[in-house]
N, C-alpha and C positions, 0 to 999 in steps of 0.2 A: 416795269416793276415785277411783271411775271416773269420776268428773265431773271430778274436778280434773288429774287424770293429761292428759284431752281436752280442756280448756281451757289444762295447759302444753303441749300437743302444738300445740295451735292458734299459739299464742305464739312457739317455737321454729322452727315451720314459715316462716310470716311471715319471722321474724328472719333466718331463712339463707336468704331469697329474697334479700336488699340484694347487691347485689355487695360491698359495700366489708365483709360478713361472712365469713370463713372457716368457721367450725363453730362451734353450739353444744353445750354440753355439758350434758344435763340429769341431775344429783344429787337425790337425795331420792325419785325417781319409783318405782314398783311398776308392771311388764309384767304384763302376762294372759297368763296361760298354762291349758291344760286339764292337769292332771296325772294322771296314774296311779300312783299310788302303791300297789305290788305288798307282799302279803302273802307274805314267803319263804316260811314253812310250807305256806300255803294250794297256792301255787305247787307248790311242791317234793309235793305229796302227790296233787295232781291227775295229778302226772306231766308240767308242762308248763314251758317255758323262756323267758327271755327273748324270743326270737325267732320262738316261736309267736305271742306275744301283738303283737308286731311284725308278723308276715306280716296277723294277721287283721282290725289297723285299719288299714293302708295299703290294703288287697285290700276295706274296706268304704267307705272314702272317698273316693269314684272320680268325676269328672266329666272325661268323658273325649267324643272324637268317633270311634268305631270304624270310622267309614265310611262310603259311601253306596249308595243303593240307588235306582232305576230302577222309576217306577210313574205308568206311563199319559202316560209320556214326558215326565215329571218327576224330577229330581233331586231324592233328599228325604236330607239328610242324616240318619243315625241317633247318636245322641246318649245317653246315659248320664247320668243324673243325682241321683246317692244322696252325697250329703256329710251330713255331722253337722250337724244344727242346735243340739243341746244336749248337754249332757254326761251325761245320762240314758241317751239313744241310745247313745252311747258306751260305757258299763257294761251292755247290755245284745246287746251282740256276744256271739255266739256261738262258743266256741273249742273246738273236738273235741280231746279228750284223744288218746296214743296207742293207747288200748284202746277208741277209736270210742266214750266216753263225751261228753255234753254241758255245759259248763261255761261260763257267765256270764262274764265279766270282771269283772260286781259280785260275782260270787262268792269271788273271792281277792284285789281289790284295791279301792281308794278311789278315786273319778275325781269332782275336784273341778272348778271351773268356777273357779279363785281367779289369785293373782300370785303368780310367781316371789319366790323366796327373796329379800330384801331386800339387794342389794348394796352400797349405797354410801348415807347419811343426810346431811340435811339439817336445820339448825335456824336459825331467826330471834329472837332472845333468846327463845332457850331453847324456842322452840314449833315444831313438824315440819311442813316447808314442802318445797316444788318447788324449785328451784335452777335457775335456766339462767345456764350460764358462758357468757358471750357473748366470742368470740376475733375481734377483727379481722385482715383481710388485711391481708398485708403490704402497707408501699409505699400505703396508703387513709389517706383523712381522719378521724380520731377523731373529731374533733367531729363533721362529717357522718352518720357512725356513729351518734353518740351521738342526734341531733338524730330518725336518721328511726328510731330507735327508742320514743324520746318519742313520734313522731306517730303510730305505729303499736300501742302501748299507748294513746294517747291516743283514736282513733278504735274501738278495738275495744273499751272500755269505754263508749262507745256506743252501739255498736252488735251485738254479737254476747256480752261477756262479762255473766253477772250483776250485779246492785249488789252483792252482799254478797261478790261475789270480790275479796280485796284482793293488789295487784302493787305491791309497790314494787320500785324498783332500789334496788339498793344497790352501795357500791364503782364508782362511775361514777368512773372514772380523767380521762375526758373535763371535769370541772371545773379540775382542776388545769392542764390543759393552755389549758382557757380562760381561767382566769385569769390564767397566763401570758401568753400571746399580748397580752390587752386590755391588762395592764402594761407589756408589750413595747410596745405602740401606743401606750398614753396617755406612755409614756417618750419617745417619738420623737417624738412633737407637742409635747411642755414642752420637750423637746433643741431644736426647731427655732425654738420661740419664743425662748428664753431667747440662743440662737446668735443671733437678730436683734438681741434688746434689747442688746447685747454690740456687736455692730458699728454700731449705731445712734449709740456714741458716742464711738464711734471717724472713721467717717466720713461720718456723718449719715445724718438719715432713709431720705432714697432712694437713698443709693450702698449703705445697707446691706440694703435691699429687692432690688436686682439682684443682692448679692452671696449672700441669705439664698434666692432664687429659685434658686438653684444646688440647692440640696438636694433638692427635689422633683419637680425636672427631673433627674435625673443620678437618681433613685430611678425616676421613670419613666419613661428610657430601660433601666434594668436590670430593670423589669417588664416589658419586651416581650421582651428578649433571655432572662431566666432560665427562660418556659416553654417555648422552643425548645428548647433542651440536658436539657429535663424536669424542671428544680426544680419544688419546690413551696414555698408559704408554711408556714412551717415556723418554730420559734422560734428554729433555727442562723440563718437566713437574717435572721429580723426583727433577730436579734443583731447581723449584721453592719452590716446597714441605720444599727443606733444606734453602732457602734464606728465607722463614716464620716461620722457627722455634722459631725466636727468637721474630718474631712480632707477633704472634697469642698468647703466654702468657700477654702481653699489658694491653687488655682487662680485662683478667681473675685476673690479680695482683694487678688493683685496687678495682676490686668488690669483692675479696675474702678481700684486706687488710681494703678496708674501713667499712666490714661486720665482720672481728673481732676488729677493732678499737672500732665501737659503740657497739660491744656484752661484751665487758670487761669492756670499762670505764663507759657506761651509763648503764649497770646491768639491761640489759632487755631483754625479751623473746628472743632469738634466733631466730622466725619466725619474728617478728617486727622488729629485730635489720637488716636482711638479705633487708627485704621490705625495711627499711627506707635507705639503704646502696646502696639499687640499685638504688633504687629513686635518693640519690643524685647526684650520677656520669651519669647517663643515659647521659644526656647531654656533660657532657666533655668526657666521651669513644665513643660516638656516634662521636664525632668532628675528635677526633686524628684519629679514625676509615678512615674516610673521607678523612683526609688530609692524610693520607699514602697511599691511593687509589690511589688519584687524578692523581698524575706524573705517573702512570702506562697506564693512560685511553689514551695519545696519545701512547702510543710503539702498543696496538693495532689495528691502523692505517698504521702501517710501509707500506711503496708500497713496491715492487721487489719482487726476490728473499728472502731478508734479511728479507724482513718483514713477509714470508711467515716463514720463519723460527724461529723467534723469538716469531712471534703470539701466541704461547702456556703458554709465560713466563707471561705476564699480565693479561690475563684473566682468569690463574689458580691462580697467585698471588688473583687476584680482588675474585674470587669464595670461596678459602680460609678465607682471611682476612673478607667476609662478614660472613663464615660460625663462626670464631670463634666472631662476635658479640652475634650469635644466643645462643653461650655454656657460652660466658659472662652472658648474660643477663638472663638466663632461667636454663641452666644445671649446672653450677658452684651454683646458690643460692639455687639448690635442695640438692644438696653434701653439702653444707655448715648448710643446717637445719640438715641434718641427719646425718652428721658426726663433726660436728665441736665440741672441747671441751671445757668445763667451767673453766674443773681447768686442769690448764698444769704446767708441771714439772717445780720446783722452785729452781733444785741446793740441797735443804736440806734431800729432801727424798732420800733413798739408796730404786734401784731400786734391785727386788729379783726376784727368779722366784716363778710365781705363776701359778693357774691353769686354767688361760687364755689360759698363754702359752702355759700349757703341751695339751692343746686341741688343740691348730694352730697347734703345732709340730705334732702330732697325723697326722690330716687332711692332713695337707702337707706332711707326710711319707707316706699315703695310698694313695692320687692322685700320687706321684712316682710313689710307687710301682705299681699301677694297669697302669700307663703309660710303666715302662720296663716290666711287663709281656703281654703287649699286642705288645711290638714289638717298639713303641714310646718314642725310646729314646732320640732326640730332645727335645721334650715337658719334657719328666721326669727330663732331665739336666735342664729345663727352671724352673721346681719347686725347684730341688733341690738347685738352687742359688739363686731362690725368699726371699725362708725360709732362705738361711745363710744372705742375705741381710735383713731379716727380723730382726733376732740374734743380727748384728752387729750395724742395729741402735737403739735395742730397749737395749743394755746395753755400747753403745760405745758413737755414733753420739750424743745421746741423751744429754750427758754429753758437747759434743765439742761444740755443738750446743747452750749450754745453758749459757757455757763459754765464746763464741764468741757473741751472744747479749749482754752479762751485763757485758762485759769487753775490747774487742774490738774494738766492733763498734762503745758505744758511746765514745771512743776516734776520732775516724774516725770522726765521726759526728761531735766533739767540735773542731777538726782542721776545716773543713770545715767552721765552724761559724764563724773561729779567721779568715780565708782567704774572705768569705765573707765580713765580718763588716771593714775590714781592706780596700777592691777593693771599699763599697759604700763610708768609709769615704774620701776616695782616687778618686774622679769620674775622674778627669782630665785625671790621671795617666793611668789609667785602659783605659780608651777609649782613650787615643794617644797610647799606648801599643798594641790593637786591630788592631788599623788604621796599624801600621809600620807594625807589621808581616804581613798584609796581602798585603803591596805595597813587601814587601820581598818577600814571596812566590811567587809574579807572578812574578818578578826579577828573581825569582831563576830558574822558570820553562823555563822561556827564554833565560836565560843564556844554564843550563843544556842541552837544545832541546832534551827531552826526546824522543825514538825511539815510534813512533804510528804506529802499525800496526792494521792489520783488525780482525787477529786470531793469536794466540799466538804458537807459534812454539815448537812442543814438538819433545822427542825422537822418531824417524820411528819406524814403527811396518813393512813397507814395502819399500824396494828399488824398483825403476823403470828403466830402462833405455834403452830409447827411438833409435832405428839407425832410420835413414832415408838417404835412394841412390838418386841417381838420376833419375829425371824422367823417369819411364820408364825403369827402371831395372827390368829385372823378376824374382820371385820370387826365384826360382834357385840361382841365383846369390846371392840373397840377404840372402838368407839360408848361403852362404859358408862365406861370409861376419860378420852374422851372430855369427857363430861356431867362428871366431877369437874374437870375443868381448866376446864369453861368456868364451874361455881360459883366457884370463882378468880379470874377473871378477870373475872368480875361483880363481887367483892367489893373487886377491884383497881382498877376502874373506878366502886367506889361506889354500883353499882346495884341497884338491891331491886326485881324486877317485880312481887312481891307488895303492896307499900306504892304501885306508881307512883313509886320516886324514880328520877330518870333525871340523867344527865350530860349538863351543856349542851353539852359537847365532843363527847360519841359522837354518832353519828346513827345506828348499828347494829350488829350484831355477827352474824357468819354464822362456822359452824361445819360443816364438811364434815368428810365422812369416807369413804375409797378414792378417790372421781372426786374431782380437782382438789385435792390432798390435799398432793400434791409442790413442792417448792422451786424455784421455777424458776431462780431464779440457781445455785443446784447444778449443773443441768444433767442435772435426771434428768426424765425423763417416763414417764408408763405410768399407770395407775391399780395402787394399791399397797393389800390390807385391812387391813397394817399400819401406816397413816398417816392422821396426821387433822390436821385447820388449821383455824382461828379466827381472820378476819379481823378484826379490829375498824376502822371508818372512823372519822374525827374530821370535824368540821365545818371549813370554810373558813374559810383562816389570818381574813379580813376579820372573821369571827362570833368568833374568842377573844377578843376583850377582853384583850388583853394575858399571855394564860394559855399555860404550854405544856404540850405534847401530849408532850414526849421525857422530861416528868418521871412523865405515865402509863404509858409503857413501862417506862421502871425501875420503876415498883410492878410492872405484871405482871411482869417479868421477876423481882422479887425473892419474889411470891406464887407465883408456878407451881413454884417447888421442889417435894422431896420428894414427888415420886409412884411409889412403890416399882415397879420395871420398866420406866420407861416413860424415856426421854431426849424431854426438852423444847429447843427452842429459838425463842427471839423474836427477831424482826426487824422493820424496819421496814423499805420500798419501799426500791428502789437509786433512787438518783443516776445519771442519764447512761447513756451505754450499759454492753450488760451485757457484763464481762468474767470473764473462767476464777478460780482462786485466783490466790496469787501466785506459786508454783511450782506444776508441775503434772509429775509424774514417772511417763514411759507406760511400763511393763512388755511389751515384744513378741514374741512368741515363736510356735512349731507345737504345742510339747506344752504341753498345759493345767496337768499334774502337775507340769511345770519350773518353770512360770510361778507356780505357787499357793506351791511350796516359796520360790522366788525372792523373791515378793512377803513373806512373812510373816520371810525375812532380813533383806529390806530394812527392812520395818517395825522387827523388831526392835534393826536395827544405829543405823537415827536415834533411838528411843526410849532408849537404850543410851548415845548420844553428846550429850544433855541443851542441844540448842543453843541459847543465847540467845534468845528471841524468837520461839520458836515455841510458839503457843497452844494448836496441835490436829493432829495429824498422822491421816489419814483415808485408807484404802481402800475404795474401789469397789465393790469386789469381795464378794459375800456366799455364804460355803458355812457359811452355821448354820442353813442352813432347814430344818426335821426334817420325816423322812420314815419312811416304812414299808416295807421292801424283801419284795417277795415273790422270796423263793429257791426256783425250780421246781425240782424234781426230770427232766428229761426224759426221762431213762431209763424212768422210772417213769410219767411221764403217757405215754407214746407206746406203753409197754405196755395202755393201756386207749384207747387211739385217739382220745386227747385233743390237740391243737393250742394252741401255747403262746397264737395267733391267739385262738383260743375262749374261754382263759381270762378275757384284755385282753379284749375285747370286751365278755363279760359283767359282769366287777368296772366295765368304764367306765360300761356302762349300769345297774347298780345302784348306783354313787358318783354321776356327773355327772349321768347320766339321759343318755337320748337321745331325739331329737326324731325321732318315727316319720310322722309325718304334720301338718296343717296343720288348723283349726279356721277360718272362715270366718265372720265376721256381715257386718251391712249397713256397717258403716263399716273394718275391715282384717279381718286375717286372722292368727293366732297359733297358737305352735307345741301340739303335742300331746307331752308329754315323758312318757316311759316311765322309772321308776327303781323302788327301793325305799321301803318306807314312811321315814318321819326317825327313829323309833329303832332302825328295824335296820341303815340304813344306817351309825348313827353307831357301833354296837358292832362293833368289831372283830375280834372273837370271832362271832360271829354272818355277816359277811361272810367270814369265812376258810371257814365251810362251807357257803357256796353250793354246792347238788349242779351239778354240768355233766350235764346231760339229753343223751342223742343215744341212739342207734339203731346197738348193735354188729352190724356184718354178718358178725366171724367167730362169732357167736351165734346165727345165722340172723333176722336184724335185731329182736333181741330188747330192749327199752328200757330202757336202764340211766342209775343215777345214781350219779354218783363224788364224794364231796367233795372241793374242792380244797384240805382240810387233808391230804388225805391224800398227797399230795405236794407239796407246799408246807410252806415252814420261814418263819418270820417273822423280819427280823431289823429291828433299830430305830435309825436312824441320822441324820446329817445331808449333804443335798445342797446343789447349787448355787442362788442365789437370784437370779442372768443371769450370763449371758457377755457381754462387749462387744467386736465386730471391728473393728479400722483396717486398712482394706487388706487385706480376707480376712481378716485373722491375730484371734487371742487377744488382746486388749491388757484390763491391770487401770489403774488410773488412782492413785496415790499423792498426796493434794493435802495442801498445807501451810500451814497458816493462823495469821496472827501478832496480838500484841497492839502497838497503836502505842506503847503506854508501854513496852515491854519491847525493842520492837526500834528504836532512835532511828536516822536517816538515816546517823549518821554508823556504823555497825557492820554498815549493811546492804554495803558493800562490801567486806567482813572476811567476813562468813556467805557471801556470794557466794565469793569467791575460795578460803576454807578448807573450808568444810561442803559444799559443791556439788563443789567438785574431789576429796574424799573420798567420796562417793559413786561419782563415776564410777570414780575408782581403784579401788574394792570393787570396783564390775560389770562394770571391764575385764577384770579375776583369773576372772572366770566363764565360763556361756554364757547367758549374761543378754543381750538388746539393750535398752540406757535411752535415750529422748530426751528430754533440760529442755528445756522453756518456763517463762522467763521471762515472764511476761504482765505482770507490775505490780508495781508499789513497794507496800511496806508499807501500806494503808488503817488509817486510824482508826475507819469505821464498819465494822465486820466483825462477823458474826452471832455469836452468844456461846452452845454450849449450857451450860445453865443444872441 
């Protein structure tokens, strides 16, 4: 286990070197610690205390530099060097009793060389592994992340880690975002083809190549401008890039059409006909220009969360749609002087091959080829399907093309004329026609109450599923707890480790417990021993074969029932950025007791008022965490010259332990903790009479021992499990969580206006201060405990 613990240390060390890493979190791991584990009897009978045995290891493990000294006109510094090499050494310190007796440390207590009490567990189906949660910085490139963590696992399996150590990742978020991105890409390049083949036949091959050259040019002019302002490539941004596909030709389709209109019909120089073409429209492309802008200039305003998030989509839209003015106005009429032609194919000519051709075919066979002999076979496949698209419109398209203008369209066109001239001599008709369907549509929208959510619910890439104990359970327990929900969850998921059967869906299933255990869309953090999570990953949507991953979460969500104590809940990854509940109701106040009595009214007055559409009503706030109250007597301890200081101090360092001094090998260095043995510390009865050792001076410093039952009362109760502050103050958090079947669109402005405005009425009649946020409409994916 000390091998493995140093091999994840190795791991973790590395990984928070990247910058684009925040912290890692390693779960499952056991620290080295020297322990002493004190025998109370032994202890208490030699006569000696806590803090003897504290003076006499810190006062033996000493490397220290005391000074220097002068000899024969040399400085020789003098130096001190007695540290613990073993933990033998350690147990065999010597502690003088108060009656100048000799007594061992092995003699009253156990000094092991072992690890710290197991705080937090780790499992990889089902087998006890190291865990590092890997956290990126904010505002850092995932994938980049992700990439030089591969390379960094990849080269230290060569080079430093065993063969028989196995690392896998698991939960690499960084795919989904890959996959993303390379759809988002391979989407923009079909958009930009399919946008030519589209204009191709509309106004031929090369008026639709100048016009299709808009997109890539107007994309990048806006990659030079968006990493000044500090974008980054980002999926909002590739988003916008393919939502302009279709508006950044606009521009370029009037100036190119209205620059072959007057170069054919008015039979004039092609440089004059371009001038005069651009002349005319500047004005109405500049306008439509504008008015597509406009409705994007407030989403760059957005406030929240939301708006931080969306910020990317308008101001790359705004940078684009400006950038393809610039290729309208300026770069399209240069392409047009220099490639536009006079005489274009009329149908009668038979097209042949001539020795144009055999020159392109030439060229394009030698960029190939010197692309596959240099290794570039990307690029040489990118030529070699240029030239057969070249092939195919110069003896195929050319023909369809030419067919579909002088045969097609203006049929298209003379239906449209007959439907026009038919709607103006019809004006009535036409305009009470408009009016109905649109009192219809909104009829219908209201009738239907179509489902609005905030983000659209897709297939899991990830299950979750949340246990939480009761206050105050330790970790231990919550581990075995644990282990049965995740046989569950095996069973839900179809998996038998003992047979080998596995799920072609899963790729893993990790089970934490305390570290990384918390819900992060809740918006709680800390590490908690009453909480434990079971990630389960799915494989990439491309590897289902048609299968879903959201009919697996409903089995576990319908197997993990029925775990007597425990509240379970299953989730699956959020959608989009992360926001608060839908209500979120802050309780603010100075006195804590106001606030608790307030909050537990409040709760009970909405539990009381049975509102439509609310699934789970939840406070923050936890005071069920049981405790043990030592009630001192002062009167009574201060008659035996005891310090309430003395007492804490002592019960901390036989409960917690305390770390007296430091343990030193050749690779770090680890604490030395002083406590009680583990069964006396855990009886309660046994710690309540710890003697307190000291030295009465109105006794003439004679050594007494008091137990601390003897003033001290036990009582058994329940405390706070955190406080939370907004603004210095107490604040508890009230959150309200709905089902979208229960709460339809149309009632949520009825709950607003009647159930919300009764609340504050309540809290105004008080001395309560409440502030609502509103954060979000009703969601349909909302986490369910189960």
């Amino acid at each position: 286990m000390n091998r493995l613990e140093e091999y994840a240390d190795r791991i973790k060390d590395r990984i928070e070197g990247l910058k684009e890493i925040k912290r890692v979190d390693k779960v499952g791991g056991l620290d080295r610690e020297i322990q002493i584990n004190v025998d109370l009897y032994r202890m208490q009978a030699a006569q000696l205390s806590f803090r003897d045995i504290q003076s006499a290891i810190a006062y033996e493990n000493i490397e220290a530099t005391p000074g220097i000294v002068k000899v024969e006109g040399e400085q020789r510094i003098i130096s001190v060097k007695k540290i613990f090499k073993t933990a033998e050494e350690i147990g065999n310190v010597v502690i003088k009793s108060p009656q100048g007796a000799t007594v061992y440390l092995k003699d009253i207590a156990e000094v092991n060389d072992t690890y710290k009490d197991q705080e937090s567990f780790a499992r990889l189906d089902m087998k006890n592994v190291i865990t590092l949660n890997v956290i990126k910085a904010s505002g850092k490139n995932l994938i980049d992340a992700s990439d030089k963590i591969d390379d960094i696992i990849t080269e230290m399996k060569k080079s430093e880690l065993p063969k028989d150590l196995s690392v896998v990742v698991t939960g690499d978020q960084s795919d989904a975002t890959r996959t993303t991105l390379h759809d988002l890409i391979n989407t923009i390049i079909i958009g930009f083809i399919l946008v030519t083949f589209i204009l191709m036949f509309f106004m031929g091959t090369t008026n639709a190549i100048f016009v299709a050259m808009s997109v890539p040019l107007s994309c990048a002019i806006a990659f030079m401008v968006l990493p000044s302002i500090g974008f980054t490539l980002n999926m909002i941004v590739l988003f916008s890039f393919l939502l302009a596909l279709g508006i950044v030709v606009d521009d370029a389709i009037v100036v190119i059409e209205n620059s072959h209109r007057i170069f054919h019909e008015e039979k004039i120089p092609i440089k004059e006909a371009v001038k005069k073409a651009t002349g005319e429209v500047f004005l109405p492309v500049l306008t439509g220009t504008i008015t597509t802008l406009l409705p994007f200039i407030p989403l760059a305003f957005w406030k929240g969360v939301i708006g931080s998030f969306m910020f990317y989509l308008p101001i790359t839209l705004i940078i684009t749609l400006l950038a393809s003015l610039l290729v309208a106005y300026i770069i399209n009429p240069v392409f047009a002087v220099d490639f536009m032609k006079e005489k274009e194919y009329d149908g009668k000519e038979k097209i042949r091959w001539t020795k144009g051709i055999s020159v392109t075919t030439i060229g394009f066979l030698v960029v190939a080829l010197i692309a596959y002999l240099t290794g570039s076979f990307g690029f040489g496949n990118f030529v070699v399907v240029m030239y057969l698209l070249f092939l195919l419109n110069k003896f195929i398209l050319t023909k369809w093309i030419h067919a579909f203008q002088t045969k097609i369209w203006p049929r298209v066109q003379n239906g449209y004329i007959k439907a026009l001239t038919w709607a103006l001599d019809h004006r009535g008709i036409s305009f009470t026609s408009v009016i109905v369907l649109l009192i219809i549509s909104i009829m219908l929208i209201a009738v239907r109450s179509p489902k609005v959510v905030f983000f659209p619910s897709s297939e899991p890439n990830f299950a979750y599923v949340y246990l939480t104990m009761p206050e105050g359970t330790d970790q231990e327990k919550t581990n075995e707890v644990l282990k049965q929900l995740e046989a569950k969850v095996f069973q839900a998921l179809d998996i038998d480790l003992q047979t080998q059967r596995k799920n072609p869906l899963v790729t893993s299933v990790i089970s934490n417990v305390k570290v990384g255990a918390t819900d992060q869309n809740s918006g709680e953090i800390g590490d908690y021993p009453n909480r434990g999570k079971i990630t389960v990953s799915f494989v990439k949507f491309a590897e289902r074969h048609g299968k879903s991953t959201q009919v697996l979460l409903d089995k576990i969500r319908e197997n993990v029932r029925d775990i007597p104590g425990a509240k379970i809940t299953v989730d699956k990854e959020s959608n989009g950025p992360p926001t608060a509940k839908p209500i979120l109701i802050e309780i603010t106040g100075e006195h804590l007791d106001t606030l608790i009595s307030a909050s537990k009214k409040l709760k009970k007055y909405l539990d009381d008022k049975q509102i439509a559409g609310i699934e789970e009503l939840k406070s923050d706030f936890q005071a069920n965490k049981p405790e043990i109250i030592f009630d001192i007597s002062r009167s009574r301890m201060n008659i035996e010259g005891i310090s309430t200081g003395m007492i804490a101090q002592d019960l901390r360092t036989a409960m917690f332990g305390m770390e007296i001094s430091r343990f030193r090998d050749a690779n770090d260095d680890y604490p030395i903790t002083l406590r009680l043995n583990r069964e006396q510390r855990n009886n309660i009865d046994i710690v309540k009479n710890i003697n307190m050792t000291y030295r009465d001076m109105g006794m003439g410093g004679a050594v007494r021992q008091v137990p601390i039952g003897s003033f001290v009362d036990l009582k058994y109760g329940n405390t706070y499990g955190g406080i939370k502050r907004k603004d210095e103050k107490e604040s508890f958090h009230c959150r309200l969580m709905y089902s979208a079947h229960l709460m339809p669109m149309r009632l949520w402005p009825r709950f607003k206006t009647k159930s919300i405005n009764s609340i504050l009425l309540l809290v105004s009649a008080s001395e309560w201060v409440v502030s609502r946020k509103n954060r979000q409409k009703p969601e349909h994916s909302l986490a369910r405990p189960c």
